[in-house]
N, C-alpha and C positions, 0 to 999 in steps of 0.2 A: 554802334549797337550796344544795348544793355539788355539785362535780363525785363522780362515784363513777367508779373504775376497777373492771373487774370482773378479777377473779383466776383465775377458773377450775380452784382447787387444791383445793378440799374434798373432805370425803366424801361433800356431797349432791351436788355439784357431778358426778363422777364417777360416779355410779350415775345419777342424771336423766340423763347424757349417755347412757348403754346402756338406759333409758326411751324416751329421744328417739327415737333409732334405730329402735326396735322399734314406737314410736307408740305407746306405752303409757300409763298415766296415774300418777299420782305420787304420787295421796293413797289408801295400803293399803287404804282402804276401797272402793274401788273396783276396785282391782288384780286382776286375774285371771289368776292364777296360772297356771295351764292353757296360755294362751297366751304371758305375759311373761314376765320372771327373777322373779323376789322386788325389791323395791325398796324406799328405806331410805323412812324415815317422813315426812311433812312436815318433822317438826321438823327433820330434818339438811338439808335445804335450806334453810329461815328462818336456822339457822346458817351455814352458810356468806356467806348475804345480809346475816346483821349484822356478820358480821366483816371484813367488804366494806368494811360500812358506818360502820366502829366505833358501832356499836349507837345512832345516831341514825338517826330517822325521812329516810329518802329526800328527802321534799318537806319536812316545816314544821321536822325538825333538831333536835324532841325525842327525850329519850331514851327509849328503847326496849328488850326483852326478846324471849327467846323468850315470856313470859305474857304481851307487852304488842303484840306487833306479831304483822302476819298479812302474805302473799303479797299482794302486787299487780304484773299483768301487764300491760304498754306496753302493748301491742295486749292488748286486750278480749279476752277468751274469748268472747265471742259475735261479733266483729267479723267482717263479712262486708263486701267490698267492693264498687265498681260492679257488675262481672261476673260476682255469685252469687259469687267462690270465698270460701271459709270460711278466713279466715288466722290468723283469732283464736284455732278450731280447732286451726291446723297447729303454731300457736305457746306452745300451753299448755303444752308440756313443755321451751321453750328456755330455756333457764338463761338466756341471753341478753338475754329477755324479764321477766327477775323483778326484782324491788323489794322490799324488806323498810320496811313504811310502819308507820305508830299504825293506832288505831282511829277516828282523828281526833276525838275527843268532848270536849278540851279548852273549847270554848268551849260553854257553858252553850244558848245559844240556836240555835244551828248544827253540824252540820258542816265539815270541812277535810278536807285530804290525799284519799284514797281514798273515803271513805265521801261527800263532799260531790261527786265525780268520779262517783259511780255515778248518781246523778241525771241524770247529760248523757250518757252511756252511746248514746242510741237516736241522737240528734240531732247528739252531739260523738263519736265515738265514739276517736279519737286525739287526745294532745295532741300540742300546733306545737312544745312544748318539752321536751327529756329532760335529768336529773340525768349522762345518759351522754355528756352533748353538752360537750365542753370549752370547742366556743366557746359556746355556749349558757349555758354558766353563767358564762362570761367577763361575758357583760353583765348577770347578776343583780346589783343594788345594792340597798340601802338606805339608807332616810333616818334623822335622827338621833330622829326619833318611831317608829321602828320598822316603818314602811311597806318592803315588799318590793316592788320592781318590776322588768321588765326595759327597758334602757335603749336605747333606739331613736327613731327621727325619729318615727316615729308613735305615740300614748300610748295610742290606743285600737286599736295592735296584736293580733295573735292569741296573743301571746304575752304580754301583760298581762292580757288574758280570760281565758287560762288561769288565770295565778295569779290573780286576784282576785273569777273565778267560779265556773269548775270545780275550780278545789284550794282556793278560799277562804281562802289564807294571808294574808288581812288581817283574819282575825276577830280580832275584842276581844282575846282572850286571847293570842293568837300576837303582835300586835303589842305590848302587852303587854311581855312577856319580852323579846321583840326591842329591846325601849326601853331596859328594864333594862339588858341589856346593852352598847346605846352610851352612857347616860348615867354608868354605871362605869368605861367606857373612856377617855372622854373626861375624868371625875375624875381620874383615872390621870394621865393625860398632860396636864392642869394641874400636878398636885399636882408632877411630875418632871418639870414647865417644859422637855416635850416633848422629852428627851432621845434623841437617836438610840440609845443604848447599852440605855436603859431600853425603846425601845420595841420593836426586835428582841427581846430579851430577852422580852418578851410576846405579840410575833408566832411566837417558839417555842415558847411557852408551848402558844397557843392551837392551834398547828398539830401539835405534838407528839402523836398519839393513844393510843401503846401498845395497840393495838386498840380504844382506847372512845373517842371523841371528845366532848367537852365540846357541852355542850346546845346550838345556836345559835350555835358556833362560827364560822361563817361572816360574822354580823355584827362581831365582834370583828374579824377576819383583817380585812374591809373598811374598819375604823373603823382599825385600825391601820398599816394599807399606806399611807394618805392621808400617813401623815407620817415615812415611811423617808426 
């Protein structure tokens, strides 16, 4: 997970806004002309969300496509709060509200990201923690085996349940990659006997996106800040 600022400049981005307004809906198959404007496809919203995103996954920070990723909404489309009001509803059409995630089906025996989050849908129905939250992603760390958690005085936090039950980002596969990556990092910065010069050099590297940002980037950025 990394922080994502949202841009609000696209083409889908600008047509969902004159959607919103009018409480329309987004996906043309459902669109009813009659009453709304014409409105562009899914897919020019997913685009503007990966370009956001530079085309990694929102929560587990693989990469991603318009073939590979789908819509996912902070608040639920079904979300309904104490007081009957329907906000999950009112929030389906905010740009505000969107994510461009995986399918999460990396790990062989599980779900992650979105698809392992729709299981606590009834019961969890918001997560304590968003990609949109700067300070929120401030305390995302990682260990050198690849574990992802958030860092707080309490470990069995609402915000470590998140990740490690509702987004499932510590399955097999995810940690995994995430290992890969600090245990190349930290070659690195043996091998060039932890040079300041060499390790910005690579903190550029890894933060540098040209709109696509590198898989898991975020572990890298963390493994390499330790020794600016």
């Amino acid at each position: 997970m990394r922080y994502i600022q949202k841009k609000r400049t696209g083409i889908g981005y600008n047509k969902l806004l004159k959607i919103h307004k009018a409480k329309g809906c987004y996906d043309d198959t459902k669109n009813d002309n009659s009453k709304n404007p014409p409105i562009t496809t899914r897919t020019d919203i997913l685009e503007d969300l990966l370009s956001e995103q530079g085309y990694i996954c929102a929560y587990c920070m693989r990469k991603i496509s318009l073939e590979t990723a789908k819509i996912e909404h902070i608040i639920g489309q079904s979300y309904v709060d104490d007081k009957k009001v329907e906000i999950g509803k009112a929030e389906d059409t905010n740009y505000n509200n969107m994510l461009a995630v995986c399918y999460g089906d990396s790990c062989q025996v599980a779900t992650h990201c979105d698809s392992s989050r729709s299981k606590y849908q009834d019961k969890r129905p918001l997560l304590h923690l968003s990609p949109l939250s700067q300070m929120d992603m401030n305390c995302i760390k990682f260990t050198r085996n690849g574990v992802i958690y958030y860092q707080d005085l309490d470990e069995q936090s609402e915000m470590n349940f998140d990740l490690n039950k509702v987004l499932n980002l510590n399955c097999k596969s995810l940690l995994e990659e995430r290992e890969k990556i600090s245990r190349a990092i930290k070659s690195s910065l043996i091998k060039y006997k932890f040079d300041k010069k060499f390790v910005a050099k690579e903190l550029e590297y890894w933060k540098t996106s040209n709109q696509h940002n590198r898989a898991f980037c975020q572990v890298a950025i963390f493994e390499l800040q330790k020794h600016l």
